[in-house]
Backbone of each chain as nested JSON, in Angstrom:
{
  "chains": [
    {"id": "A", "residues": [
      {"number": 1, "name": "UNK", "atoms": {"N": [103.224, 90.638, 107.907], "CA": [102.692, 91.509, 106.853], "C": [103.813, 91.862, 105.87]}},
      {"number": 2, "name": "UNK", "atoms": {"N": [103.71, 91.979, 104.643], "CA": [104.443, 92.059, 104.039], "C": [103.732, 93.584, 102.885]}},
      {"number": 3, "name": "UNK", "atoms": {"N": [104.696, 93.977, 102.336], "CA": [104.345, 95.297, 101.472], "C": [104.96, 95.069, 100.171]}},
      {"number": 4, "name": "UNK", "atoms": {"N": [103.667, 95.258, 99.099], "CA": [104.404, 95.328, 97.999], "C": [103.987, 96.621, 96.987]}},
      {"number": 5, "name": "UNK", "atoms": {"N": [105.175, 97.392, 96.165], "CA": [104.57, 98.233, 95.463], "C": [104.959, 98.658, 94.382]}},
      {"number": 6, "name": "UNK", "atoms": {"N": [103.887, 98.871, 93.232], "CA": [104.347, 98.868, 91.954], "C": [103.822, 100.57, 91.71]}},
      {"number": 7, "name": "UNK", "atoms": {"N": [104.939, 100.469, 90.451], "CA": [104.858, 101.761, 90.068], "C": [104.367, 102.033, 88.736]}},
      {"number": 8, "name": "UNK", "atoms": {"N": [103.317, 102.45, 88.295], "CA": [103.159, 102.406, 87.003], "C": [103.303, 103.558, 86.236]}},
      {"number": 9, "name": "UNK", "atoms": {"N": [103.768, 103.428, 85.137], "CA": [104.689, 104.92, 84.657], "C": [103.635, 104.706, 82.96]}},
      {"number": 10, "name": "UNK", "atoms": {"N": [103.587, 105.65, 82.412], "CA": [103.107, 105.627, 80.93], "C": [104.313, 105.301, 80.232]}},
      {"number": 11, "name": "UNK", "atoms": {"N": [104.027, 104.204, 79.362], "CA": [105.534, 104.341, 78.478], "C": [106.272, 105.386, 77.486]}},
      {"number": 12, "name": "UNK", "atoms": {"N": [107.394, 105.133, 77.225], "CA": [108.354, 106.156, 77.35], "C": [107.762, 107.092, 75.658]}},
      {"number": 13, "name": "UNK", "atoms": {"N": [106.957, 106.276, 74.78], "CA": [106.397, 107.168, 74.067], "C": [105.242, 107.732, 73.591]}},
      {"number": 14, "name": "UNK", "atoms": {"N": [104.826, 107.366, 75.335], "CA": [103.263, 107.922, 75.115], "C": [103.353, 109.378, 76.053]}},
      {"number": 15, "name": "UNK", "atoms": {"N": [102.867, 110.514, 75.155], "CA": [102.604, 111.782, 75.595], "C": [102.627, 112.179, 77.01]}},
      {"number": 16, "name": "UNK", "atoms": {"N": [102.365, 112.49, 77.965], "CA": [102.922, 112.882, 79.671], "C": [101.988, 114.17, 79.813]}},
      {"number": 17, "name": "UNK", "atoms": {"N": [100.959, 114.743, 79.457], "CA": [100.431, 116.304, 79.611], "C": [100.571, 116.716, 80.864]}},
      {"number": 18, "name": "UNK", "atoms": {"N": [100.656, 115.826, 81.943], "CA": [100.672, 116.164, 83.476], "C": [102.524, 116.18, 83.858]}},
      {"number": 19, "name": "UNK", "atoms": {"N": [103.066, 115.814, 83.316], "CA": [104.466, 115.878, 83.702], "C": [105.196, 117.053, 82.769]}},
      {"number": 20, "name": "UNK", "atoms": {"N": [104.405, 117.094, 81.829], "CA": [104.698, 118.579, 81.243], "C": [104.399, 119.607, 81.331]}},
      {"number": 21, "name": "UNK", "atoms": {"N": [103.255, 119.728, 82.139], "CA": [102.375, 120.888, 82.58], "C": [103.433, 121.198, 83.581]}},
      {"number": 22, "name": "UNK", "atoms": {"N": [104.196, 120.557, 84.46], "CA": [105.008, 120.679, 85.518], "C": [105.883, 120.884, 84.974]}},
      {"number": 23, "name": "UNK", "atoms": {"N": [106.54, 120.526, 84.301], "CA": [107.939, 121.045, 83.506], "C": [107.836, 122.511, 83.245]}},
      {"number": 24, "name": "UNK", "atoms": {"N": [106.915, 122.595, 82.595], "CA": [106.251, 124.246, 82.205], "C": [106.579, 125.324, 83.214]}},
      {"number": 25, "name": "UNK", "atoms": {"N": [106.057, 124.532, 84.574], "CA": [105.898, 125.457, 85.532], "C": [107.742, 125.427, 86.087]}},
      {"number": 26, "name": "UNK", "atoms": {"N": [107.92, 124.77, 86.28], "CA": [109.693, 124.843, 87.136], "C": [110.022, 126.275, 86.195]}},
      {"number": 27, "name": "UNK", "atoms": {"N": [110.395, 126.488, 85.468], "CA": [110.77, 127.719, 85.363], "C": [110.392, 128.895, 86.121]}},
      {"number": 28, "name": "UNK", "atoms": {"N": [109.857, 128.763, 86.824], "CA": [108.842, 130.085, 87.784], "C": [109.512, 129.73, 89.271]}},
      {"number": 29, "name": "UNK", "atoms": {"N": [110.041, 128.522, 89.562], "CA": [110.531, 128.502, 90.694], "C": [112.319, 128.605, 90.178]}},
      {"number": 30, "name": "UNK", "atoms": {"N": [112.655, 129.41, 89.03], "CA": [114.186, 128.912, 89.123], "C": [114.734, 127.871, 88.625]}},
      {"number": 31, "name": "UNK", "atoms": {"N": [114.04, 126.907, 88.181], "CA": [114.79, 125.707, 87.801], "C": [114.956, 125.972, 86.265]}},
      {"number": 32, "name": "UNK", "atoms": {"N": [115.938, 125.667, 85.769], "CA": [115.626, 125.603, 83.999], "C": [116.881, 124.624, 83.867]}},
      {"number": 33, "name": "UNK", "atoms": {"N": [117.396, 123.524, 84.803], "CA": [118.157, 121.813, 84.257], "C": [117.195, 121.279, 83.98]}},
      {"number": 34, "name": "UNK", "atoms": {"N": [116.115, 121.043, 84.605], "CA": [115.088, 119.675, 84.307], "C": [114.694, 119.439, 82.9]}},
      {"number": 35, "name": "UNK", "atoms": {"N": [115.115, 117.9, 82.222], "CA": [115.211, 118.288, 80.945], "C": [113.841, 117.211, 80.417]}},
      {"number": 36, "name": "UNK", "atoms": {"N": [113.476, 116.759, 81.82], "CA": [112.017, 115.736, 81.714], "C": [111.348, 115.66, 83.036]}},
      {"number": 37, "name": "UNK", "atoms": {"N": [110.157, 115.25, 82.839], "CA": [109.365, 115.351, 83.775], "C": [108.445, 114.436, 83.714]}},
      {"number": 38, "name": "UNK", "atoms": {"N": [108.02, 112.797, 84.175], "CA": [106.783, 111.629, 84.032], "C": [106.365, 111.841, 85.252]}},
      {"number": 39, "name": "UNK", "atoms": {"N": [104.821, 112.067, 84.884], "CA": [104.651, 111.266, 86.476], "C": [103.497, 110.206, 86.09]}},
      {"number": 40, "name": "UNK", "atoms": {"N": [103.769, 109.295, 87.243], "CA": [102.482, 108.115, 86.667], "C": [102.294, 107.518, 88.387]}},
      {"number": 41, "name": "UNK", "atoms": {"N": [101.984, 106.497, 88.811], "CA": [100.92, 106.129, 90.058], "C": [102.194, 105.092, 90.976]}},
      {"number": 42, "name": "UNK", "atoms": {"N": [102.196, 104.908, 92.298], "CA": [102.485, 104.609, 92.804], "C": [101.768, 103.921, 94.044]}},
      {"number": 43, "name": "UNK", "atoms": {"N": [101.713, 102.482, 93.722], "CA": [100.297, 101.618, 94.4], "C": [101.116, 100.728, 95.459]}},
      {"number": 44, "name": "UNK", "atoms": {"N": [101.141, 101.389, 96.906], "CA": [101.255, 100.144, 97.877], "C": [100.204, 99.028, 98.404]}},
      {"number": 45, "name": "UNK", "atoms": {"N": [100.61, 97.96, 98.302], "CA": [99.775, 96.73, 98.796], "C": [100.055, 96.376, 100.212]}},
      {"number": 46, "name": "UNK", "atoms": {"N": [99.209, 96.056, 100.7], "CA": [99.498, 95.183, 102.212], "C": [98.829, 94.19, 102.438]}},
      {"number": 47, "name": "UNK", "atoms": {"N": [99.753, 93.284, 102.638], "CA": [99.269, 91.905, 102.407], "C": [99.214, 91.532, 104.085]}},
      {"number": 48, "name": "UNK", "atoms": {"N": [97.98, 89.893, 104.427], "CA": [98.142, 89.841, 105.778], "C": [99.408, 89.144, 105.808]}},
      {"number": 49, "name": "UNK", "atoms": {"N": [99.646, 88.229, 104.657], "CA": [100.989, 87.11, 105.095], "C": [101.611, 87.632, 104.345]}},
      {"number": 50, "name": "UNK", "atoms": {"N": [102.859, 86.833, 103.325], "CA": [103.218, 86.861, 102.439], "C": [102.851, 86.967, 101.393]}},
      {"number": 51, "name": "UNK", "atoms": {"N": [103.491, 88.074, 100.182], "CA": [102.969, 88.466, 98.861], "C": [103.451, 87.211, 97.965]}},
      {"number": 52, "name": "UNK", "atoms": {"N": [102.112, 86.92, 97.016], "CA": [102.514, 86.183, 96.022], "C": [102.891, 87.441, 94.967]}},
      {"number": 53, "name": "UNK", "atoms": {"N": [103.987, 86.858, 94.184], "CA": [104.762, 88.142, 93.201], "C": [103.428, 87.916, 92.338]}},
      {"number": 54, "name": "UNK", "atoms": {"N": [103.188, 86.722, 91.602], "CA": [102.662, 86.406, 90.584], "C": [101.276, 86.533, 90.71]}},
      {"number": 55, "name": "UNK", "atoms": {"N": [100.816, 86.762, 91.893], "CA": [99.37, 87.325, 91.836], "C": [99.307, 89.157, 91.953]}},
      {"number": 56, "name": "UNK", "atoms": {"N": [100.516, 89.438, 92.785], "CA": [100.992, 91.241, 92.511], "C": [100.73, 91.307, 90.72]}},
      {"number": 57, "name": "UNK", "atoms": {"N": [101.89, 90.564, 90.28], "CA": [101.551, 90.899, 88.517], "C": [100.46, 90.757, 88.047]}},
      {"number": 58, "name": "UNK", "atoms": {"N": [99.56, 89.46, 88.143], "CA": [98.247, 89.59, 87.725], "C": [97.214, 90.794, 88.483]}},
      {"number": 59, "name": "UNK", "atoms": {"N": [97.445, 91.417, 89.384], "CA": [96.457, 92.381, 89.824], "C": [96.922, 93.481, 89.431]}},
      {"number": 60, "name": "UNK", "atoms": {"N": [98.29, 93.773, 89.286], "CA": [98.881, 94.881, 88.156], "C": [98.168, 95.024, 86.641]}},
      {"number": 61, "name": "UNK", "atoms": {"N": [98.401, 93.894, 86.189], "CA": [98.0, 93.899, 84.845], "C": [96.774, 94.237, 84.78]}},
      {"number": 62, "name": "UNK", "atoms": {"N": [95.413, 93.907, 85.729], "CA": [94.336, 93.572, 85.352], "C": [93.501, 94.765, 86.324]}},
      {"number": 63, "name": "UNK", "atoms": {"N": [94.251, 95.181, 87.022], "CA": [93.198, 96.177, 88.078], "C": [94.208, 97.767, 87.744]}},
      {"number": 64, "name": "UNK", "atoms": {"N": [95.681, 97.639, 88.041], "CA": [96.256, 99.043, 88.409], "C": [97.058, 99.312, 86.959]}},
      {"number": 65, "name": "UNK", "atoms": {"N": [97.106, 98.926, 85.927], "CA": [98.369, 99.347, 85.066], "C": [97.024, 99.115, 83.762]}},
      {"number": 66, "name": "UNK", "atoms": {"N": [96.7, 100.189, 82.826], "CA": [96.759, 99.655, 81.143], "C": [97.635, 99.703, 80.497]}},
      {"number": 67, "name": "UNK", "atoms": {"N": [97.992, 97.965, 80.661], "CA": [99.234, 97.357, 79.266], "C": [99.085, 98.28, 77.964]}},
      {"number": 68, "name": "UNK", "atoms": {"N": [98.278, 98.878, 77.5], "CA": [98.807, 99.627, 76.259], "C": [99.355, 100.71, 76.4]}},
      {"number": 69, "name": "UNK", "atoms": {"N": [99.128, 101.487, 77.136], "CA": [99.731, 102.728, 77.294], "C": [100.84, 102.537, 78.675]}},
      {"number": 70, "name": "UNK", "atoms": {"N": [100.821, 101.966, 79.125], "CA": [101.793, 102.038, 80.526], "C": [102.335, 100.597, 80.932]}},
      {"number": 71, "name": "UNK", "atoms": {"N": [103.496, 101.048, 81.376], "CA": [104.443, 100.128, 82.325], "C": [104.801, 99.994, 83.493]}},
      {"number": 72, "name": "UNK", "atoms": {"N": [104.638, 99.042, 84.242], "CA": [104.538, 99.0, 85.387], "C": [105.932, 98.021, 86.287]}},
      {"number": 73, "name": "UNK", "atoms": {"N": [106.553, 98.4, 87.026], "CA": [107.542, 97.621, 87.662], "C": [106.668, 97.082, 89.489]}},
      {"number": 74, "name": "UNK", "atoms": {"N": [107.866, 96.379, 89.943], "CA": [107.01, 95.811, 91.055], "C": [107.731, 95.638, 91.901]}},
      {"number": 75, "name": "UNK", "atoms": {"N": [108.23, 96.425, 93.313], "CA": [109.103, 95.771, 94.239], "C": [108.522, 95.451, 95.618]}},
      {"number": 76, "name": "UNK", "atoms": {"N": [109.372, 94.228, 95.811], "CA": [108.587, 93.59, 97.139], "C": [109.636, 93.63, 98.187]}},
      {"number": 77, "name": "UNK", "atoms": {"N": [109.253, 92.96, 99.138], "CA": [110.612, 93.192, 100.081], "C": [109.962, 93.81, 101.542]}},
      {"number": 78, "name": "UNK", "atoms": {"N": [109.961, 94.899, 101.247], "CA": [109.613, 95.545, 102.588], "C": [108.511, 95.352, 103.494]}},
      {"number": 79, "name": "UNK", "atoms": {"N": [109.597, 94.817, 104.722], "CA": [108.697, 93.863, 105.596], "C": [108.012, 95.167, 106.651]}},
      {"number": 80, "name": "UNK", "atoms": {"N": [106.857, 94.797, 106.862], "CA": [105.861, 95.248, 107.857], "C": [105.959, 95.029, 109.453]}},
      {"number": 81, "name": "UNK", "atoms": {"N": [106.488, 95.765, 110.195], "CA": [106.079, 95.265, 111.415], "C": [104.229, 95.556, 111.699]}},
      {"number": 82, "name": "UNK", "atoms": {"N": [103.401, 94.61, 112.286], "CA": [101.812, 94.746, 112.534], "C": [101.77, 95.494, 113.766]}}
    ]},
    {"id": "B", "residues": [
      {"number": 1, "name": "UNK", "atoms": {"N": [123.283, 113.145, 83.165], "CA": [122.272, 113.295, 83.255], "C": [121.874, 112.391, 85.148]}},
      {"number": 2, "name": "UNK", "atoms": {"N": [121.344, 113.425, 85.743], "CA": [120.968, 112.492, 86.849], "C": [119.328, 111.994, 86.938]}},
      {"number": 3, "name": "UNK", "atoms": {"N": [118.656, 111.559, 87.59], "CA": [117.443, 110.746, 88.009], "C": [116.788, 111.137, 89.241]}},
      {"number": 4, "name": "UNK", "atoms": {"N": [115.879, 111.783, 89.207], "CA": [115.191, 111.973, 90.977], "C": [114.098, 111.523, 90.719]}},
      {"number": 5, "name": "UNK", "atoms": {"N": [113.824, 110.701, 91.568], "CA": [111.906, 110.5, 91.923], "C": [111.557, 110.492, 92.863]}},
      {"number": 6, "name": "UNK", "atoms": {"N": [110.363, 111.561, 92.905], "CA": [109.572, 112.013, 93.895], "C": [108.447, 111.119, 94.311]}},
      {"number": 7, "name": "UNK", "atoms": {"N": [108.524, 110.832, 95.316], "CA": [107.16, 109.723, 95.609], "C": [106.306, 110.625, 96.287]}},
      {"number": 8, "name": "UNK", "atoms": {"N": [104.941, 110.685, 96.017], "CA": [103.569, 111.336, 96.853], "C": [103.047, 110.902, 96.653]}},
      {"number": 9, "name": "UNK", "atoms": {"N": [102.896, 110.425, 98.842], "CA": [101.542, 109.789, 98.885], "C": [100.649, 110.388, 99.991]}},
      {"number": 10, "name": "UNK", "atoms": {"N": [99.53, 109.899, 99.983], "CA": [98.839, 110.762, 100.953], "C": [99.146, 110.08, 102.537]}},
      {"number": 11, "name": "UNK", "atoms": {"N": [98.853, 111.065, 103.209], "CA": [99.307, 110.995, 104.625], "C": [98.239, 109.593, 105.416]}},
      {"number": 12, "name": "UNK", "atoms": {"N": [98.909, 109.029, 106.322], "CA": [98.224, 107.922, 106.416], "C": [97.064, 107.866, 107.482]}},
      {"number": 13, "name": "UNK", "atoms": {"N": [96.859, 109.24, 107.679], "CA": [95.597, 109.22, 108.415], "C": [94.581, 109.709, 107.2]}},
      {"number": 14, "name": "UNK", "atoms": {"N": [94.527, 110.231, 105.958], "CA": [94.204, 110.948, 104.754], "C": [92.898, 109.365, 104.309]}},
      {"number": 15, "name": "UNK", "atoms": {"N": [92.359, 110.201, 104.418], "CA": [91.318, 108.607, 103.487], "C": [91.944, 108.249, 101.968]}},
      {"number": 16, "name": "UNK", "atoms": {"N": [91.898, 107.494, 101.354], "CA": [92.399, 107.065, 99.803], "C": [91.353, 106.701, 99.193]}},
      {"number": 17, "name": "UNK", "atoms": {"N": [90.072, 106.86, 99.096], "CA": [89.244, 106.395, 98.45], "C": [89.29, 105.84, 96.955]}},
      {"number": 18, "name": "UNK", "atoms": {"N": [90.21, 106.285, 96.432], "CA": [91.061, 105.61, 94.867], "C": [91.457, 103.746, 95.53]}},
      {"number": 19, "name": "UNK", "atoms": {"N": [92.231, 104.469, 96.519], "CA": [92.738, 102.978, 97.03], "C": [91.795, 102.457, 97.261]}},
      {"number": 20, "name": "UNK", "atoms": {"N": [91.011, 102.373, 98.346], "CA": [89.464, 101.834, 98.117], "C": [88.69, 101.357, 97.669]}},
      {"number": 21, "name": "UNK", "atoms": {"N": [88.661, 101.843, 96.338], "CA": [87.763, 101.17, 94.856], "C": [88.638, 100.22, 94.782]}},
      {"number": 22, "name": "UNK", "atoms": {"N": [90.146, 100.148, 94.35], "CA": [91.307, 99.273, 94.074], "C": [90.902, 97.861, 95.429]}},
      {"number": 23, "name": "UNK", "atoms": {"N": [91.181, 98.072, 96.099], "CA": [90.778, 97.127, 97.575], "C": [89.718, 96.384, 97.406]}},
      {"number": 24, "name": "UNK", "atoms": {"N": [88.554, 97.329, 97.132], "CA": [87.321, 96.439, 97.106], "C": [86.993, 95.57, 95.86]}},
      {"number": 25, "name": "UNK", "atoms": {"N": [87.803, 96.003, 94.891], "CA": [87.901, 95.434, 93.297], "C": [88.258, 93.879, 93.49]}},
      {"number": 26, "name": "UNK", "atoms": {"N": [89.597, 94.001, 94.593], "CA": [90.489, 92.789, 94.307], "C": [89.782, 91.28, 94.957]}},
      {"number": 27, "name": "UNK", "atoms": {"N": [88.591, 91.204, 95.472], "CA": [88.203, 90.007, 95.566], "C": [87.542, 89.658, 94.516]}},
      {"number": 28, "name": "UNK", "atoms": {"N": [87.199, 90.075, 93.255], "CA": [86.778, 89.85, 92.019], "C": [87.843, 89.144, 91.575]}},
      {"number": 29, "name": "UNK", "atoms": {"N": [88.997, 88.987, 91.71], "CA": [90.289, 88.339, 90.792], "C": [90.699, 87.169, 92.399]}},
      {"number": 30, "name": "UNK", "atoms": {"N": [89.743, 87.09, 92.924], "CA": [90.403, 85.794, 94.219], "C": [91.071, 86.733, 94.85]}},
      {"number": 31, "name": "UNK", "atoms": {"N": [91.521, 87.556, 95.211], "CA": [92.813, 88.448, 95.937], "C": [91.293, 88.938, 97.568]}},
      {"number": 32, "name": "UNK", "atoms": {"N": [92.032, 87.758, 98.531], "CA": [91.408, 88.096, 99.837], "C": [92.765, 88.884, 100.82]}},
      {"number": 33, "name": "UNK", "atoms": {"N": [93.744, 88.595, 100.653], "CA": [95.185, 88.509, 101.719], "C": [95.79, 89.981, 101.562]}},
      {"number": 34, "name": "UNK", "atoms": {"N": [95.002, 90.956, 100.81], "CA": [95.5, 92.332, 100.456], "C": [94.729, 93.241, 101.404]}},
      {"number": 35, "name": "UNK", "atoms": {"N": [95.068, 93.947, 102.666], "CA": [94.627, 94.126, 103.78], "C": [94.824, 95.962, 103.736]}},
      {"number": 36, "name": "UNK", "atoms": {"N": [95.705, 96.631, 103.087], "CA": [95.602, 97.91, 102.282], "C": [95.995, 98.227, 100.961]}},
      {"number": 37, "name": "UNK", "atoms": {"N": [95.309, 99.516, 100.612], "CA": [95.674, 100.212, 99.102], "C": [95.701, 100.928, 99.274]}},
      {"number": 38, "name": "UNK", "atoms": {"N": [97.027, 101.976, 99.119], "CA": [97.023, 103.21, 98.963], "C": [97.683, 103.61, 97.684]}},
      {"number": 39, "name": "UNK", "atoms": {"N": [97.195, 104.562, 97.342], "CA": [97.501, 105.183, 95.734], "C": [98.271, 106.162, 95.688]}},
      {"number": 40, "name": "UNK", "atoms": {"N": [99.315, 106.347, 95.548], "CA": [99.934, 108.16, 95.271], "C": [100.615, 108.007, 93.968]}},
      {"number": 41, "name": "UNK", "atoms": {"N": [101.568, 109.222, 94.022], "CA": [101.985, 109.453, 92.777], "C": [103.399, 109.374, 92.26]}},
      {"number": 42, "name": "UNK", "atoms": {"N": [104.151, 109.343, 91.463], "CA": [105.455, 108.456, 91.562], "C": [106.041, 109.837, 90.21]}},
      {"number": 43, "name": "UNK", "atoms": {"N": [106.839, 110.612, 90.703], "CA": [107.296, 111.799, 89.577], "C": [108.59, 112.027, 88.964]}},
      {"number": 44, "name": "UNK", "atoms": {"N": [108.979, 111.483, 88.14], "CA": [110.385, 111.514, 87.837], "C": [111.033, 112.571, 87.116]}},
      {"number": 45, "name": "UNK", "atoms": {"N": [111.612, 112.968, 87.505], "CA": [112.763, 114.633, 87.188], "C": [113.777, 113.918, 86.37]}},
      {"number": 46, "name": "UNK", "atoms": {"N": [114.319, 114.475, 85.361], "CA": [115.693, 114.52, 84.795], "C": [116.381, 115.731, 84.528]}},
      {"number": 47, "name": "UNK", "atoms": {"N": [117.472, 115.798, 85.214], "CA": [118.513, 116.711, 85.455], "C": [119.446, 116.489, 84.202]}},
      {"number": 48, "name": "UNK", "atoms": {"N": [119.544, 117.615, 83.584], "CA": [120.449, 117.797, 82.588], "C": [121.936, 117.763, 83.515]}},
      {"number": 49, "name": "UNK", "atoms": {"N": [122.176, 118.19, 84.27], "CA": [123.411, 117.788, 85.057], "C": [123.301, 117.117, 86.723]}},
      {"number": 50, "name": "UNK", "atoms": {"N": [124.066, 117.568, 87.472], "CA": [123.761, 117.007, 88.792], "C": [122.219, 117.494, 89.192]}},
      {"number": 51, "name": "UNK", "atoms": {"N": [121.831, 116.303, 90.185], "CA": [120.65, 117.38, 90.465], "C": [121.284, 117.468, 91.662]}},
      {"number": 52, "name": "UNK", "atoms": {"N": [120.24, 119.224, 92.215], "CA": [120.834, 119.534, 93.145], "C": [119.021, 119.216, 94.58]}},
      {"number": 53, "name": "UNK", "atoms": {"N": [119.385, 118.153, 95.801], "CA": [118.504, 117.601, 96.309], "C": [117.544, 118.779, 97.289]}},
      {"number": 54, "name": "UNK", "atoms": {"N": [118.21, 119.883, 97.195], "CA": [117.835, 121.236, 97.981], "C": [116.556, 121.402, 97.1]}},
      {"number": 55, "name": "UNK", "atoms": {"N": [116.847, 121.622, 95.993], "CA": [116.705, 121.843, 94.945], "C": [114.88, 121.369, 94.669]}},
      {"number": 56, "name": "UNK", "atoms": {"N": [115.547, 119.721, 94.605], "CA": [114.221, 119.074, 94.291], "C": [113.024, 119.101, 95.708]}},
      {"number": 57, "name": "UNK", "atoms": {"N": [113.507, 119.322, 96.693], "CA": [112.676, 119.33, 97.645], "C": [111.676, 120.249, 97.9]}},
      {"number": 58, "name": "UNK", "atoms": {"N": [112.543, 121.686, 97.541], "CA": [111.642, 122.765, 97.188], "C": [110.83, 122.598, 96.196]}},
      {"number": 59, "name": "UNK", "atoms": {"N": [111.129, 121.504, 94.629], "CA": [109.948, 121.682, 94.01], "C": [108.994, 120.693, 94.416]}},
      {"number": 60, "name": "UNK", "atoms": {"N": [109.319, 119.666, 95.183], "CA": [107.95, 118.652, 95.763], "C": [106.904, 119.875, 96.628]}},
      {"number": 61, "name": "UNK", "atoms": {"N": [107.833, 120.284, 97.386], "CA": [106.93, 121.202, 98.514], "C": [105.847, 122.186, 97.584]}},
      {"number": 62, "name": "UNK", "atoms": {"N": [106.476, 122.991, 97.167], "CA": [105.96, 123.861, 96.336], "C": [104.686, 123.538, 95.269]}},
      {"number": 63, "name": "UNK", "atoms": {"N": [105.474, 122.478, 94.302], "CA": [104.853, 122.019, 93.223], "C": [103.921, 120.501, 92.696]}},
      {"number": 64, "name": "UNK", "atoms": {"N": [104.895, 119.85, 93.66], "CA": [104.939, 118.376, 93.47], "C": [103.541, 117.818, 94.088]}},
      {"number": 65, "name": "UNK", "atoms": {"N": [103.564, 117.923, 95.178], "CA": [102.851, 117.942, 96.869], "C": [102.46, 118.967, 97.388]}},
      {"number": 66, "name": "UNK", "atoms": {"N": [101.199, 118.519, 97.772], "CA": [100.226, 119.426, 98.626], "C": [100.939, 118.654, 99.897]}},
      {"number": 67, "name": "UNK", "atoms": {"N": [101.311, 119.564, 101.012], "CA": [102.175, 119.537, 102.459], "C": [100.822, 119.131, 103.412]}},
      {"number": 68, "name": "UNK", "atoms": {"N": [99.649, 120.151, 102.769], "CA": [98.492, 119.731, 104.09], "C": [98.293, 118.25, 104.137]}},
      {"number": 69, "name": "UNK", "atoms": {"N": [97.878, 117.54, 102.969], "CA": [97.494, 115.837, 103.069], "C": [98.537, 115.269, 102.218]}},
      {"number": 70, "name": "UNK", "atoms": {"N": [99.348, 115.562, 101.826], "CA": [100.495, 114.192, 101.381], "C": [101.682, 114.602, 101.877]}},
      {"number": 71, "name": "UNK", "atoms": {"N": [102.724, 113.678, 102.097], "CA": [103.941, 113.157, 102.235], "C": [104.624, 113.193, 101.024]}},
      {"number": 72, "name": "UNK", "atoms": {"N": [106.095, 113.18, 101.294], "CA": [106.883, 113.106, 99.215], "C": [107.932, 112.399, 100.232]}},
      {"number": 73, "name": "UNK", "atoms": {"N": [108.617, 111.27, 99.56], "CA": [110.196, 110.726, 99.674], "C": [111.119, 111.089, 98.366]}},
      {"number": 74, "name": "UNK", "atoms": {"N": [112.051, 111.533, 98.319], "CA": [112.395, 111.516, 97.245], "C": [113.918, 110.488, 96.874]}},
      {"number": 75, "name": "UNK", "atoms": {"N": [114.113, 110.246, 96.078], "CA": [114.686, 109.147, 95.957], "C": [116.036, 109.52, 94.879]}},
      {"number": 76, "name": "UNK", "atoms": {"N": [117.01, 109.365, 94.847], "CA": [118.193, 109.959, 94.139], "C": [119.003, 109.226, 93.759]}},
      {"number": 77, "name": "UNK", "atoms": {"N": [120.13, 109.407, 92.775], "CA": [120.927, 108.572, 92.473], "C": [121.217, 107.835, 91.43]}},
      {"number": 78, "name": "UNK", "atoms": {"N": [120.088, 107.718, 90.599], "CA": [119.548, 106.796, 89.366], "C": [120.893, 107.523, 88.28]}},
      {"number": 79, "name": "UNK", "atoms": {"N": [121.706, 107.032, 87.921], "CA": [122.278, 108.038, 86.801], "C": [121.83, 107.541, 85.536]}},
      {"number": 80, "name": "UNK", "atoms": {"N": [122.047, 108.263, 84.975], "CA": [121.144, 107.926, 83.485], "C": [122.235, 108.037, 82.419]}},
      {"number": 81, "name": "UNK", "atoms": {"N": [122.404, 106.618, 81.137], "CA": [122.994, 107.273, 80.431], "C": [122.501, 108.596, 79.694]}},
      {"number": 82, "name": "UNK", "atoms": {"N": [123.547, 109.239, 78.753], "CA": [122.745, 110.57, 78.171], "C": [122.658, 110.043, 76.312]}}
    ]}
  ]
}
């Protein structure tokens, strides 16, 4: 089994209302360094065999990430014990 | 400038029904060999100076993550130019 997982983030100049709503709030717990705040999705896969990368990217593109507004990275690697 | 990201995901006894829809989607694109989906959330902090990891943990707990059904890893180190 193999695990693969991409992260899809909104790009860097599209608006964030949910990572700013949180920014907002850290001041109430004390914090006032945080000088940004994204949050966007974090999709693990589990594959039965081995991950094809190039079908990870095509199911990125086409099921978990919209290419216009967001970017998505992809790391594979981490092996599964079953 | 430092880099933290908070990963939340739900706990793995937690149903994912997001993941779910995603899962059941992927035999529409040929994708049979993808055996789970789970969905969480991927949150990136920027620290105007060091971050401090005490720090960020209290705001996953608190802010980030619900403790009853998700999990957070947080991940450190990223330095950023400024």
């Amino acid at each position: 089994m193999a695990r693969v997982v991409v992260d899809v983030m909104l790009k860097p100049e599209i608006l964030d209302p949910q990572g700013q709503a949180v920014a907002n709030a850290l001041p109430r717990l004390d914090v006032t360094d945080v000088t940004s705040v994204r949050i966007g999705r974090r999709i693990e896969l589990e594959f039965s065999g081995d991950a094809d990368l190039d079908r990870v990217r095509e199911i990125a593109d086409k099921l978990l990430a919209n290419p216009v507004i967001e970017d998505f990275t992809i790391h594979a690697g981490e092996q599964v014990k079953a």
